[in-house]
C-alpha positions, 0 to 999 in steps of 0.5 A: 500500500503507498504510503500517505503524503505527510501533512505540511501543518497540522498534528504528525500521525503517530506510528498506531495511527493515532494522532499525537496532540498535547495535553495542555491547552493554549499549546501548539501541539508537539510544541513542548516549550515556552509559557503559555495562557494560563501559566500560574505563579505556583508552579514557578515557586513549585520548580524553584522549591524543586531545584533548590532541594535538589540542590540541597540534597546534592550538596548535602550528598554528593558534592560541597565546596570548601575553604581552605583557611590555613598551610598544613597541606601546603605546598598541595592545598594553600591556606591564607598565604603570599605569592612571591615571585623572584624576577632574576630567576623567574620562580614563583613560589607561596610563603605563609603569613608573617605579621598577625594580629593578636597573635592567631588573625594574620593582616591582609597586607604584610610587611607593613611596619617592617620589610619581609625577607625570604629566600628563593628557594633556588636560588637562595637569593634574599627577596624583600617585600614591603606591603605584601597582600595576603591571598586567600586560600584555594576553594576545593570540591569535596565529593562525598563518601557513599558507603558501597559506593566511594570508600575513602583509600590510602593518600587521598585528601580528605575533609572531615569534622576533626575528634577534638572539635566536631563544628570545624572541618580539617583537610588532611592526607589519609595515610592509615587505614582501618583494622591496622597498626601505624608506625612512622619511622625516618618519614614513612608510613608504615603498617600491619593488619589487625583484623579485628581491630585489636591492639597488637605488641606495642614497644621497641620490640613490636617494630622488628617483627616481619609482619610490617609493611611500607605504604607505597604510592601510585606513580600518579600520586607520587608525581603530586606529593614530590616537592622540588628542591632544585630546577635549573630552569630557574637559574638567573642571569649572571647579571642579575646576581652582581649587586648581591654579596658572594654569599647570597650569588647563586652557585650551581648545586652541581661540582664537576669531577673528571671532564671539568674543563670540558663542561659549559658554565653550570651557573648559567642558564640554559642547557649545559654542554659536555665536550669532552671524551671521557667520563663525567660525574656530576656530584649534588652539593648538599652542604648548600642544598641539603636534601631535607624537609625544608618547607618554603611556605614555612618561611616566617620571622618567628620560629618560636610561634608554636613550640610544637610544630616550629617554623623556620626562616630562610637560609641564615641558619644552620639548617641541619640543626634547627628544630624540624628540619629532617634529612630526606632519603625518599629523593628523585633525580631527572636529567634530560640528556641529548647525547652526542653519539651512541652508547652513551651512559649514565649511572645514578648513585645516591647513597642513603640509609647506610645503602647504595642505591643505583640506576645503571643504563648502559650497554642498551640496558637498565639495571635497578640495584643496591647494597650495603654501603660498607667496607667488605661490601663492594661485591655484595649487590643485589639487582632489582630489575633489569630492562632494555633502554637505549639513549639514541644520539641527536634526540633529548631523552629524560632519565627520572631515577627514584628512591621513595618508600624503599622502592627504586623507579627509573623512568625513561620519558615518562614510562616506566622502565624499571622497578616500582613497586612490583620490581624495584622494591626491597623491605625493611622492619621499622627497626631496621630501618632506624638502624639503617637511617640512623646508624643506631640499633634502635634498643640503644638509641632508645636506651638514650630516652625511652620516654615521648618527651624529647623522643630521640627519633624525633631528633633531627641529628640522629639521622644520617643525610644522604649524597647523589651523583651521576657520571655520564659515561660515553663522550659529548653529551647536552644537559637540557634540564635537571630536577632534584625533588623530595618525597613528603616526610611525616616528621615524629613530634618531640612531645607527647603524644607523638602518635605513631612515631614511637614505639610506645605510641603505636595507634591500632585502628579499629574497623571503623577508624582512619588516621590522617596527617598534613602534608606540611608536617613541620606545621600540620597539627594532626592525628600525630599531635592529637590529645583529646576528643570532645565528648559528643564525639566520644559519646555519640559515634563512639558511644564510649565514656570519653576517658575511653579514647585518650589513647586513641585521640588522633583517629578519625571514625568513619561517621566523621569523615565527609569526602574526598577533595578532587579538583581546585575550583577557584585557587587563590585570586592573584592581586597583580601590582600595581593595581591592587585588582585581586584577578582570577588564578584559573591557571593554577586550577588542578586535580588533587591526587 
């Protein structure tokens, strides 16, 4: 049967054959949009009250939008800070405030009554500020946990109402999980199970059995929790350098051994050259670069603000033994090489933790390996891993060389080649690794003071600071970049409770607890720290008589947790001089990891 001319105007047929007409009067049929006669006020307010409830349960339920008011998570997350910029090297970089009123509101502007001094924290340059306005922190989006649905995990960042004070939200990193038992050692986390969330051992002999485990990071979360400690991109001009004195003139952190005379000027900016034919070892100057846990955002005129978390200023001071300042031995190293022929070569060596660890590509391979780094010992290497890897000529390969969680990477161009957690992994009990970190059995060093006051392991001087080199063997070859960065370090307190960072003061996480801690650890004030939780808490969620849960002030329960921060919406506005305009940042809008 031909089929019916369609109709140009009218109703359009339904496929039963019925005709398909509105319901609503005053409508043009099939319409479906715009107002019509007869449209009432009430179904307005109606469709308000809707979208707003739907709001409501949104934010309520999926997704909120939070402040972040201070520097415990910086440099990930920033609280009220200022943003300083050195113009001589180009590196920008986020200070806390200074100048407070009363003692605990810091003034919107900074450096009023007097010039503030920080330092480049690649250069080491002095940097004066005069009438400095103090930024806002990032604004975050939080999204809701929802049980069965989105379960917190290991080293997300996370908003939740704090033990001690229910009415106030803190943002920190979740690094202990529930049913576990927690020990900090050297700035790793460490744990073991304990399924039903009953207390294991605790004391110095806890942390030699072989039940531990180190928490060890995704490559993606790693890259977030680096912080840098040196990028020759940021090197200044030799003209720029002159008005300063010797002292304060920047001076490459690489020394040359062997080849010297064939290298290009280091201190200059731009790639650096190699012209010579035999091999080259580049040595990291630690003495003016320590690889610690020197924080820049902690730079502020008053050391002595808050005895239990100290902050430090700039790079006057004996670094290594001021209050907080760590060694770090959780390093990486990324060098990108353009060699000049075939069969170049470099061998990656930090020595650490009374180890040598080293990254060897050479010979169209990569081998991962380590040893004690003894007299007697030299033979005595163990390989991790081994891989392909060739360094073609006349093409920039970047080499990233890592030692983090006990654990050694190496990456070639961003892939990884070798190692990681499933190849390149080596473990140690948390005794072990005191011995090995600081070269002290830990019954003797602890046999100096058993007690949480003044804790031995808390003190930075017992720790043994680590060396890095690379040689580079093969001939002419051109340094386009080199980046020398840090693992976050979760420091013990010196004072009571100094939670998980003793052997005396190990938390045991029941099925329904987490324990969580600032990426800023000198000045995060933290499940560590800890000392009390406020009786709704203890009687609501817990439902336990409060002196029940001094032990275990520092853990988070599960009802209090309120979601995972994932993106920052809205960084800090920028105020650009000379107009005071306060601009968006949306550059430094970012994912959190």
């Amino acid at each position: 049967m031909p089929t019916p001319p369609r109709p140009l105007l009218g109703p359009t047929p339904s496929r039963s054959g019925l005709t398909q007409i509105s319901s609503r009067p005053g409508t043009r049929p099939g319409s479906g949009s715009g107002l019509r006669p007869g449209f009432s006020i009430k179904e307005l307010l109606t469709g308000i009250i809707i979208a707003f409830a739907m709001a409501l349960i949104f934010r309520g339920f999926v997704i909120e939008g939070f402040l972040i008011p201070t520097g415990s998570m910086a440099p990930t997350l920033l609280g009220k800070h200022m943003r300083v910029t050195d113009e001589s090297s180009g590196y920008q970089w986020t200070v806390g405030p200074w100048d407070y009123a009363d003692g605990s509101v810091p003034y919107s502007v900074q450096g009023v009554k007097e010039a503030i001094t920080v330092n480049d924290p690649m250069t080491r340059a002095p940097i004066a500020l005069t009438k400095e306005p103090l930024l806002a922190g990032d604004r975050v989006f939080v999204m809701k946990y929802l049980e069965g649905v989105h379960e917190p995990e290991r080293w997300q960042v996370v908003v939740f109402k704090v033990p001690k004070s229910p009415q106030e939200n803190f943002i920190k990193r979740l690094i202990g999980l529930p049913s576990e038992q927690l020990a900090i050692v050297d700035g790793d986390v460490f744990y073991r199970e304990a399924s039903d969330g009953s207390a294991h051992s605790v004391g110095a002999p806890a942390w030699t059995e072989d039940d531990w485990k180190i928490a060890r990071k995704s490559e993606r979360v790693q890259r977030a929790m680096f912080q840098t400690v040196f990028d020759s991109r940021f090197i200044p001009p030799a003209d720029t350098q002159e008005a300063l004195t010797a002292s304060n003139r920047y001076r490459s952190p690489w020394s040359v051994d062997g080849g010297a005379g064939s290298w290009s000027d280091m201190a200059e900016p731009g790639p650096a050259t190699y012209s010579g034919t035999s091999d080259t070892t580049l040595t990291w100057d630690s003495d003016r670069y320590p690889l610690d846990d020197y924080t820049p955002y902690n730079q502020n005129g008053d050391p002595d603000r808050n005895a239990r978390s100290p902050a430090y200023q700039g790079f006057d001071r004996d670094r290594r033994s001021s209050i907080g300042i760590f060694p770090v031995s959780d390093v990486a190293v990324s060098l990108a090489l353009e060699p000049e022929a075939d069969g170049t070569g470099a061998i990656f060596d930090l020595r650490a933790r009374g180890h040598r660890f080293e990254a060897i590509v050479e010979n169209g391979k990569a081998t991962l390996r380590m040893r004690v780094d003894a007299s007697g010992a030299a033979d005595r290497w163990i390989t991790l891993d081994e891989s392909p890897l060739e360094l073609p000529s006349g093409r920039t390969t970047v080499l990233e060389f890592w030692h983090v969680d006990q654990t050694l990477w190496l990456l070639a161009d961003g892939e990884l080649v070798a190692g990681g957690p499933e190849d390149g992994a080596y473990e140690l009990t948390p005794a072990d690794r005191v011995m090995h970190a600081t070269g002290q059995h830990l019954a003797g060093l602890l046999s100096l003071n058993a007690g949480l006051e003044q804790s031995p392991l808390a003190d930075p001087s017992v720790y043994r600071a680590p060396s890095l080199s690379v040689t580079l063997k093969g001939g002419a070859v051109t340094l386009h970049r080199s980046v020398v960065s840090r693992d976050i370090f979760y420091q013990t307190p010196r004072h009571p409770p100094a939670r998980a960072g003793h052997p005396m003061s190990m938390p045991t996480l029941s099925p329904e607890e987490y324990f969580l801690c600032g990426d800023n650890s000198p000045n995060s004030h933290d499940a560590r720290s800890w000392d009390y939780v406020d009786k709704w808490v203890s009687t609501t969620i817990h439902d336990l008589d409060p002196l029940e849960l001094d032990d275990n002030a520092g853990l988070v329960h599960r009802d209090l947790l309120v979601g995972r921060a994932f993106v920052v919406y809205l960084p800090a506005p920028v105020a650009r001089k000379p107009l005071p305009i306060p601009m968006l940042d949306f550059g430094r809008m970012r994912w959190i990891w």
